[in-house]
LOLO-361979 format. One line per 2 residues: number of its first residue (from 1); their letters; for each residue z negated, y, x negated of C-alpha. Coordinates in steps of 0.02 Angstrom, whole numbers, padded with zeros to 5 digits. Each point is the difference from the previous one (the first is absolute). Layout:
% LOLO-361979
NUM = a = Z Y X ~ ... $
***
This chain:
% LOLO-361979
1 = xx = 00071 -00186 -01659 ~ -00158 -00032 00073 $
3 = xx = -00055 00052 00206 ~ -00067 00179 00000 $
5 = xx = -00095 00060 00144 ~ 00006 00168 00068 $
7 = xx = -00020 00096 00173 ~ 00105 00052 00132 $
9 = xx = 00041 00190 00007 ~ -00142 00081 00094 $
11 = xx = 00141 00106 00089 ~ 00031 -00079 00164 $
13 = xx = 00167 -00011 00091 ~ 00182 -00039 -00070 $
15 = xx = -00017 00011 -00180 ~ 00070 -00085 -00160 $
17 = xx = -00154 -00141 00022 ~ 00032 -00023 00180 $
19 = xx = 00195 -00060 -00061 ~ -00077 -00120 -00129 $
21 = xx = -00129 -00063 00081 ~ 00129 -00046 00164 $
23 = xx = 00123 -00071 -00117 ~ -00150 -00109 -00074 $
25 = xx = -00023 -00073 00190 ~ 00194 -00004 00023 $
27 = xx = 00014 -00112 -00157 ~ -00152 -00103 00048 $
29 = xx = 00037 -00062 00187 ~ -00078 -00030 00147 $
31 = xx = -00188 -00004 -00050 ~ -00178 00053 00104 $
33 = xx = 00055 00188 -00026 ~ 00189 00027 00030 $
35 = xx = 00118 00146 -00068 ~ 00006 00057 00177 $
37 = xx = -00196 00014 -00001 ~ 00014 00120 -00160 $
39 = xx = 00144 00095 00093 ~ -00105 00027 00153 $
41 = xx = -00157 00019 -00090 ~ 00077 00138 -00133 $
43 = xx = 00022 00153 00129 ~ -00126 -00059 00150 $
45 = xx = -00132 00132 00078 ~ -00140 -00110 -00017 $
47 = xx = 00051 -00039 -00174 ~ -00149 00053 -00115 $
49 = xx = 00106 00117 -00143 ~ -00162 00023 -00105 $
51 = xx = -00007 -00185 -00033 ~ 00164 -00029 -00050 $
53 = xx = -00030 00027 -00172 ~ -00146 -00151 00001 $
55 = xx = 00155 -00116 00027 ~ 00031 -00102 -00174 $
57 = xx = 00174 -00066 -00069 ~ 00012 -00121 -00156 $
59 = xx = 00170 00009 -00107 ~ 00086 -00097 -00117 $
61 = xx = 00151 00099 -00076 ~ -00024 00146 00113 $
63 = xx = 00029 -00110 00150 ~ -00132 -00017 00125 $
65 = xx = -00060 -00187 -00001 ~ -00169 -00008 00119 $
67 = xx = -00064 00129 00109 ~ -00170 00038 00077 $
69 = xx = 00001 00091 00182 ~ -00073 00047 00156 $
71 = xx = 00084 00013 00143 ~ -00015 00197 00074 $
73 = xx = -00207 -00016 -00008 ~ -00120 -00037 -00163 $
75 = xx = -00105 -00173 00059 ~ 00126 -00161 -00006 $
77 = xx = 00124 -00008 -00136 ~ 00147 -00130 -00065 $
79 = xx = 00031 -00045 -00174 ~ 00199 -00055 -00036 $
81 = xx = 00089 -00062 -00151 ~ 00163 -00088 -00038 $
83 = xx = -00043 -00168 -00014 ~ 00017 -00015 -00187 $
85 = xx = -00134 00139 -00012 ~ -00146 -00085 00126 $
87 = xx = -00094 -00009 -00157 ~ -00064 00182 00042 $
89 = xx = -00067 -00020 00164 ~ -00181 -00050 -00057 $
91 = xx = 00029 00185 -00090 ~ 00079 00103 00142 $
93 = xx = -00157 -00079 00111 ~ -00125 00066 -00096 $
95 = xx = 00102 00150 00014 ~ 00018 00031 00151 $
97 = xx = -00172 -00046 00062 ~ -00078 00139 -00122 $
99 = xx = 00170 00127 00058 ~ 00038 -00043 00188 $
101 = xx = -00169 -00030 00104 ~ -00065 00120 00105 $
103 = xx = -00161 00043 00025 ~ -00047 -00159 -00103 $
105 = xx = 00075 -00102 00114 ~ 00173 -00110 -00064 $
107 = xx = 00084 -00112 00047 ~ 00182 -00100 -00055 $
109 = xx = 00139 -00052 00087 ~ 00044 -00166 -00085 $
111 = xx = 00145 -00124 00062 ~ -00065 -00156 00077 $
113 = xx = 00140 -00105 -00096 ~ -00069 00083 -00153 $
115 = xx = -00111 -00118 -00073 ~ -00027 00068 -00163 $
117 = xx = -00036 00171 00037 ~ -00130 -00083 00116 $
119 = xx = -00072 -00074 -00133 ~ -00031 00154 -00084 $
121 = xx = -00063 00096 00140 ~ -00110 -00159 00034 $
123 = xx = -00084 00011 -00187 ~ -00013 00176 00001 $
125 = xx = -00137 -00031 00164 ~ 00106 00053 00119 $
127 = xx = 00035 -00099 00174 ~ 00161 -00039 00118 $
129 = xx = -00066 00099 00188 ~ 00064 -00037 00161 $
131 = xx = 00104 00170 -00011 ~ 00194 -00052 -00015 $
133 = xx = 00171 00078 -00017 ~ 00122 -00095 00074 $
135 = xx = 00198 00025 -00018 ~ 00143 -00079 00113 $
137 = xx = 00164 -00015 -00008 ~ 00171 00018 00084 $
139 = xx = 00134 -00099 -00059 ~ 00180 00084 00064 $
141 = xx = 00108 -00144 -00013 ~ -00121 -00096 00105 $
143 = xx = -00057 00097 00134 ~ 00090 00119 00128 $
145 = xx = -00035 00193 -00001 ~ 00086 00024 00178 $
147 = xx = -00112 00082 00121 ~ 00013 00116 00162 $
149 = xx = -00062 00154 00036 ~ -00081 00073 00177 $
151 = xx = 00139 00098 00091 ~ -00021 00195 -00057 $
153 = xx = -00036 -00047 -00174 ~ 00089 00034 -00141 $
155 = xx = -00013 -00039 -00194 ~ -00012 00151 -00119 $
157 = xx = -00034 00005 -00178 ~ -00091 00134 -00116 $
159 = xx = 00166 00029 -00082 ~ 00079 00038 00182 $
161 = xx = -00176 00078 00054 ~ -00095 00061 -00122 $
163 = xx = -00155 00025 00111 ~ -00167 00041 -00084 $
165 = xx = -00087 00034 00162 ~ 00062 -00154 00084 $
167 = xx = -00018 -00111 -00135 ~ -00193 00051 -00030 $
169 = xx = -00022 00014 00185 ~ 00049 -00184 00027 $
171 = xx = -00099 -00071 -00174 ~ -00150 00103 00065 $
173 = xx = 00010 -00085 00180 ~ 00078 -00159 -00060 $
175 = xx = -00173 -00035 -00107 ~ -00094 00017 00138 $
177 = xx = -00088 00172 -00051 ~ 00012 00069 00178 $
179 = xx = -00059 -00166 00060 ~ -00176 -00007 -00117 $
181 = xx = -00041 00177 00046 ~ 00065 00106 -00139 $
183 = xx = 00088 00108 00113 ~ 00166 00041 00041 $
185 = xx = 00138 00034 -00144 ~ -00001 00181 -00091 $
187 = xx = 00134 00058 -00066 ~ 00007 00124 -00141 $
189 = xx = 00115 00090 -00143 ~ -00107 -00103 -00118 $
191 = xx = 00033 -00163 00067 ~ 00202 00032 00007 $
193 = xx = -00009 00050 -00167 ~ -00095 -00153 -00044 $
195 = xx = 00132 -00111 00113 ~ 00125 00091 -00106 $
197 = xx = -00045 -00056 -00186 ~ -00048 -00183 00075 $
199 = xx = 00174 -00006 00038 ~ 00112 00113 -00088 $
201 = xx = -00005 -00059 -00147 ~ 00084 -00134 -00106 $
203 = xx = 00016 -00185 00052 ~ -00032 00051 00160 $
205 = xx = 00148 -00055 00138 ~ -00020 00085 00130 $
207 = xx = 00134 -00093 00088 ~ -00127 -00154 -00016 $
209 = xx = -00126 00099 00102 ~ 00045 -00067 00186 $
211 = xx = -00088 00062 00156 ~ 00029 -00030 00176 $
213 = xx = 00013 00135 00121 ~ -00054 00030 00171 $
215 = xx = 00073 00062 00137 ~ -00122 00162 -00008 $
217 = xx = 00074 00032 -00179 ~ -00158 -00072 -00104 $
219 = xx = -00017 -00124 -00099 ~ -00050 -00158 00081 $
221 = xx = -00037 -00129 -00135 ~ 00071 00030 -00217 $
223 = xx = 00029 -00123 -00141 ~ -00010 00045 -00188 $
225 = xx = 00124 -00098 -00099 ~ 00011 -00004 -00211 $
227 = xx = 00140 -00081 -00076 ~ 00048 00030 -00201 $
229 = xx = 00143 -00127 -00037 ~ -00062 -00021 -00181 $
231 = xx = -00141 -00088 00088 ~ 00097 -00096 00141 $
233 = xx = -00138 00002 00127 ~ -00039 00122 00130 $
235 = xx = -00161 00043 00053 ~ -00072 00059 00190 $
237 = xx = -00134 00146 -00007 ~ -00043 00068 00131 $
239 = xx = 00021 -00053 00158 ~ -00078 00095 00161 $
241 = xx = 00018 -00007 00184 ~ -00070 00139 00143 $
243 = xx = -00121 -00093 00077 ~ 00099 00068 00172 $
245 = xx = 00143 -00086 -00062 ~ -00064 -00190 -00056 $
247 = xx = 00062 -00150 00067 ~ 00164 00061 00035 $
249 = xx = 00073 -00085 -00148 ~ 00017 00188 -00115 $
251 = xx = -00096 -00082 -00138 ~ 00110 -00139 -00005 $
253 = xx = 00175 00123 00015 ~ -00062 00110 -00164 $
255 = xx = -00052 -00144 -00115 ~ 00161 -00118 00034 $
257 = xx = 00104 00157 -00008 ~ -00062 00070 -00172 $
259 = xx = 00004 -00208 -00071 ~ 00173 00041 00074 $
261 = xx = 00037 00135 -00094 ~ -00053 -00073 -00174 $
263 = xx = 00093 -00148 00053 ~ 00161 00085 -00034 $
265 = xx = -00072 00087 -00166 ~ -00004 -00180 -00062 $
267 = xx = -00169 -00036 00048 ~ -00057 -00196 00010 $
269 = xx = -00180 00019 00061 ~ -00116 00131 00082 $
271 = xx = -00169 -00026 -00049 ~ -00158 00075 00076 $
273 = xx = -00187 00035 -00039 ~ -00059 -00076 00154 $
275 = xx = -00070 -00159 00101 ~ 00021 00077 00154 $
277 = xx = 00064 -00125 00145 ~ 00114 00146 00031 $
279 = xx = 00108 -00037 -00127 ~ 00023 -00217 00017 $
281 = xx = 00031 00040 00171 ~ 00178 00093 -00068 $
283 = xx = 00077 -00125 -00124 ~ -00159 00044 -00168 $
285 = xx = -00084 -00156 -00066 ~ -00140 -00001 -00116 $
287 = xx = 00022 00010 -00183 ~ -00125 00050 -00100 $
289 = xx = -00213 00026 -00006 ~ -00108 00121 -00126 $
291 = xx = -00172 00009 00004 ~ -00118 00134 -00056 $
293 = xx = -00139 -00056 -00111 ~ -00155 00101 -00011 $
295 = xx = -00164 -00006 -00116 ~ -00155 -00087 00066 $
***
């Protein structure tokens, strides 16, 4: 049978698609766009639902071979295949630069070991940018995840503390909101019903969501952990500290603990979208580069 193309559902959220199109990334591996980043992506508040349906998906036998996505926003996209099928990608381009720019603008996220795909992007006018996405790595069975925590802290998870006020309160402060002049954090029904399908939800464990705790009762720094055994790696998103609370080694506690914790669900390596000297300073190294290629 021959590769059919068709669209995602344009209903957004945990549906029949959403299953298919995670077991597509499960079954394909660690690539630029992860099953964790579909997971996280699938229920997120700045996801844009009215888009979803833009996303394409090529099958062979009713089993999803390639797919063409953005990640939460219209603008940059990735194309994936199985490696049998890279034979599309010149096609799922062209798709997804007519599908998946925003206000004519596009760009795609294209692996730096990925020579033929560059190739294609090359011929097809666009060019490699200075914009990268880089991904490191921890390796348990090389590297130690004992740490120490500042007396009066403790370590909680969302399964132990399921905290939507907290947990927003710390992301909002942790990514420096307060600190660029946004304001300080609002809290609303809206938002803890938001927190609540992010995380309520299937695939989600919350006993992988680790934050420490301060003496006051707040949370002090969190860690995000994803781990689906079928896939064998874990992934770390997100990670946020209170600025009152940096340098005090919180940042450190959370991510070794939650690489901890996925340890002992069989868990080899903890990989992470980042560059960030935060992370080689705790056992990460570097592992892998994308680029995003733009038109002239």
């Amino acid at each position: 049978m021959s590769v059919q193309f068709r669209n995602y559902t344009k209903q957004a959220g945990i549906t029949e698609d959403y299953h298919k199109v995670r077991n597509f990334f499960i079954r394909l591996g660690y690539a630029e766009f992860t099953y964790t980043r579909w997971d996280w992506m699938a229920t997120h508040g700045y996801l844009d639902k009215s888009a979803v349906g833009r996303i394409g998906i090529w099958e062979e036998d009713e089993q999803i071979v390639g797919v063409a996505t953005f990640d939460c926003q219209l603008g940059d996209a990735f194309c994936l295949t199985f490696p049998e099928y890279a034979f599309l990608k010149k096609e799922m381009l062209l798709y997804a630069k007519d599908n998946l720019s925003k206000d004519g603008k596009f760009g795609i996220v294209i692996a730096d070991a990925d020579l033929k795909f560059q190739d294609i992007a090359a011929n097809l006018g666009l060019i490699a940018t200075d914009q990268k996405e880089s991904d490191a790595i921890f390796y348990l069975d090389k590297t130690s995840t004992e740490y120490r925590l500042p007396e009066g802290f403790h370590i909680t998870t969302m399964e132990e503390t399921f905290d939507p006020y907290q947990y927003l309160r710390v992301l909002w402060k942790g990514f420096n909101h307060e600190l660029n002049g946004e304001g300080e954090f609002q809290f609303s029904k809206e938002k803890e019903e938001l927190c609540k399908e992010e995380m309520i939800r299937p695939n989600v464990d919350l006993n992988l969501k680790v934050a420490a705790v301060a003496p006051d009762g707040n949370f002090a720094a969190y860690c995000g952990m994803w781990y689906d055994p079928e896939a064998g790696y874990a992934v770390i998103e997100p990670v946020a500290t209170d600025p009152q609370y940096r340098k005090m080694g919180l940042g450190k506690a959370v991510v070794l603990e939650g690489i901890r914790r996925v340890g002992e669900l069989g868990a080899k390596t903890a990989l992470v979208g980042s560059s960030q000297q935060f992370y080689y300073s705790i056992g990460l190294r570097p592992f892998s580069t994308a680029t995003i290629w733009r038109e002239k």
